[in-house]
C-alpha positions as CSV (number, residue, x, y, z in Angstrom):
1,X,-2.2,15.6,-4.4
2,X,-4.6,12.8,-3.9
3,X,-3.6,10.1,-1.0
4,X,-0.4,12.2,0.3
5,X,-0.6,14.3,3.2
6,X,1.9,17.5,2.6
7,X,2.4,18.0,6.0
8,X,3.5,14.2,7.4
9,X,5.4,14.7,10.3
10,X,9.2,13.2,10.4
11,X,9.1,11.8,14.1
12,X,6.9,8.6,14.2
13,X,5.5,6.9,16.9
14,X,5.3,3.1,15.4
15,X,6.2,1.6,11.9
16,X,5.8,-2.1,11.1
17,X,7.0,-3.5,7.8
18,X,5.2,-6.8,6.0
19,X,5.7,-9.1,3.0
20,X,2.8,-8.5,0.6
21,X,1.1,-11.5,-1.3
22,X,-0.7,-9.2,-3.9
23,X,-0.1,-6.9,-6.3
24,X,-0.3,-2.8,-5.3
25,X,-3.1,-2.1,-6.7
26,X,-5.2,-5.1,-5.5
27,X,-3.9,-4.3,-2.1
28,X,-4.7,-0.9,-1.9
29,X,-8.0,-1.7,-3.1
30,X,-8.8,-3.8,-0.6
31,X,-7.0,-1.1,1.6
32,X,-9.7,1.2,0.7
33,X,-12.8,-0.6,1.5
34,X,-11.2,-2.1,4.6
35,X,-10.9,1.5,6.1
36,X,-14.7,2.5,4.8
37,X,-15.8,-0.9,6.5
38,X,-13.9,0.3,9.9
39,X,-15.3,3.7,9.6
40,X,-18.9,2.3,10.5
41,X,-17.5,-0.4,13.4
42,X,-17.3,-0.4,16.5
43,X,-15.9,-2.8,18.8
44,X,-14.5,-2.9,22.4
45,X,-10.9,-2.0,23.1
46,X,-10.6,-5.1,24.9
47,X,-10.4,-6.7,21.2
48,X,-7.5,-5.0,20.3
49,X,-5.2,-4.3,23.3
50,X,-5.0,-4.3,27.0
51,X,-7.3,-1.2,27.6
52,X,-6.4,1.5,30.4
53,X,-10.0,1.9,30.9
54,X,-12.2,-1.0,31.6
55,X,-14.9,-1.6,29.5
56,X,-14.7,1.2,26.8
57,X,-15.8,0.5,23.5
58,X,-13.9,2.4,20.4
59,X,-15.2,4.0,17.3
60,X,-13.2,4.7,13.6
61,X,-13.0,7.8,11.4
62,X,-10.6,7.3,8.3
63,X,-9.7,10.0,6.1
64,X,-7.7,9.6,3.0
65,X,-5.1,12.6,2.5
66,X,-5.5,15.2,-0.4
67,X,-2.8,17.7,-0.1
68,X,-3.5,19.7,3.2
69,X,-6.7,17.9,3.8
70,X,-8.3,14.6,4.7
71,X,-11.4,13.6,2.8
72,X,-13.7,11.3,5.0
73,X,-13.6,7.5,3.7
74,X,-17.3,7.4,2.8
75,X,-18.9,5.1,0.2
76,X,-18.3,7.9,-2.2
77,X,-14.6,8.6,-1.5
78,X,-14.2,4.7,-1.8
79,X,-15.6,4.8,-5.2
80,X,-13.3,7.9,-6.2
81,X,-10.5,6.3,-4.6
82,X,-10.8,3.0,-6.1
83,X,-10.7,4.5,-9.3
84,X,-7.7,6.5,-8.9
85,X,-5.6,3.5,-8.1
86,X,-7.7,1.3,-11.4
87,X,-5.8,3.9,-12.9
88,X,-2.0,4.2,-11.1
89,X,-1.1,2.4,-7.6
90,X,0.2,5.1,-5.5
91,X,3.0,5.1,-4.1
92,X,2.2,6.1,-0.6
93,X,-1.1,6.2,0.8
94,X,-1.7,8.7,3.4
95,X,-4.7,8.5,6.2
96,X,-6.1,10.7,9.6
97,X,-7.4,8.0,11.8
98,X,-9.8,9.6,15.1
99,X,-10.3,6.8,17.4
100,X,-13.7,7.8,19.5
101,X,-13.7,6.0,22.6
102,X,-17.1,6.2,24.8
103,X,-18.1,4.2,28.3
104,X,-20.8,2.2,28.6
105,X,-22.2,2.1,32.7
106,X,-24.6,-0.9,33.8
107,X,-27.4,1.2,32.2
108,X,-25.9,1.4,28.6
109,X,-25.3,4.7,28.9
110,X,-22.6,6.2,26.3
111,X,-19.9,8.3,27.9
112,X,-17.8,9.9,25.3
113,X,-14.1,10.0,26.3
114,X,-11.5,12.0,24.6
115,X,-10.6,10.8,21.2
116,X,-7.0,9.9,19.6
117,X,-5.8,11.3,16.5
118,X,-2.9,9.6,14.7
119,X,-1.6,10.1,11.0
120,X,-0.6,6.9,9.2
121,X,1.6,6.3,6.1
122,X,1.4,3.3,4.0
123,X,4.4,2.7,1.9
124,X,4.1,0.4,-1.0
125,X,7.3,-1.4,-2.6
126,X,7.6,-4.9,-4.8
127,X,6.0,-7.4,-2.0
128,X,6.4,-5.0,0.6
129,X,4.5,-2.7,2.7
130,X,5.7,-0.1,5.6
131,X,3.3,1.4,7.6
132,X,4.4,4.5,10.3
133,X,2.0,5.9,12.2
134,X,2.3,9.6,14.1
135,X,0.1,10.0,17.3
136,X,-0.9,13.5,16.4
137,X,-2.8,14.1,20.3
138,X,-5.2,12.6,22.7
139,X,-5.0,9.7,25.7
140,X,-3.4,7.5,23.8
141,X,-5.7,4.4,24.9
142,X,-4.3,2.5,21.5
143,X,-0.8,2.4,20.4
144,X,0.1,2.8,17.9
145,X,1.9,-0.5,17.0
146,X,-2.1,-1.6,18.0
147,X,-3.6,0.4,15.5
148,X,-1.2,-1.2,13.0
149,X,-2.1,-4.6,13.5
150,X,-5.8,-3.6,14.0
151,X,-5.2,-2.5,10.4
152,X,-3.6,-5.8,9.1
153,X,-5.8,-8.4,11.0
154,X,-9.0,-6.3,9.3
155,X,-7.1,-6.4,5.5
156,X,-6.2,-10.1,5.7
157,X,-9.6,-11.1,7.0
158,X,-10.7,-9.5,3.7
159,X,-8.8,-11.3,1.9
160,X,-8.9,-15.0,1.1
161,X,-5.6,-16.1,1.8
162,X,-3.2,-13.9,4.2
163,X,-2.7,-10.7,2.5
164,X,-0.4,-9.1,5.1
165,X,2.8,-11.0,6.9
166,X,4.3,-8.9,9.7
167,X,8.2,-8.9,9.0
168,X,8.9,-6.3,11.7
169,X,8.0,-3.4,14.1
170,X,9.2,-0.4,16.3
């Protein structure tokens, strides 16, 4: 089934709840493109927490679920996936996020490090949003409470007023 992952794991490693100022299907919309934008950034790990490894930069790969599978968020996944929820906001939106951390040394040489997997479940209700997120393996160089409000800053900077307000985490 398109957007839920069959196989979400019951033990999470971080949720977060928020108050949503749009409707669903605007905010999974913007959702959508938010995670395609990620998937071609990169930005220093610095930016988002207190890194265990100085001066590593970090990379995105988001996949949206569909059944067993995770589809890559490309520009044509966006389209298909913006018109699935034109048509019916899900209910639960479920994603594979691979975090690619590399080094850079003095000579900007890339060093690619291990990367992180985690599995994140978004959880629409009337003005609300939960999101958990599973740490499926790797170092761990971002919690996942980080990766959270990594996603949130991103959506509300989308947005033109504040999309996302935080009402609580774990």
């Amino acid at each position: 089934m398109l957007g839920s992952y069959e196989n979400f794991p019951e033990n999470i490693h971080g949720k977060a709840c928020f108050a949503v100022s749009l409707p669903n299907k605007r905010l999974q919309q913007t959702v959508i493109t938010t995670l395609q934008k990620l998937n071609v950034k990169t930005c220093s790990v610095e930016s988002i927490t207190s890194p265990s490894i100085p001066q590593c930069a970090v990379s995105f790969e988001f996949g949206i679920a569909e059944g067993q599978d995770f589809n890559y968020v490309d520009d044509e996944e966006k389209i298909r996936m913006l018109q699935a929820v034109r048509k019916k906001a899900f209910l639960t939106m479920d994603f594979l996020c691979a975090l690619r951390y590399h080094k850079t040394n003095e000579g900007k040489e890339k060093t690619p490090l291990r990367f992180d997997y985690y599995v994140i479940r978004l959880t629409f209700g009337e003005g609300s949003m939960e999101a958990q997120v599973f740490h499926e393996r790797g170092p761990r160089h971002l919690e996942p409470e980080d990766l959270i409000h990594l996603i949130a800053d991103e959506i509300n900077q989308a947005c033109r007023k504040k999309a996302l307000r935080i009402l609580g985490s774990v």
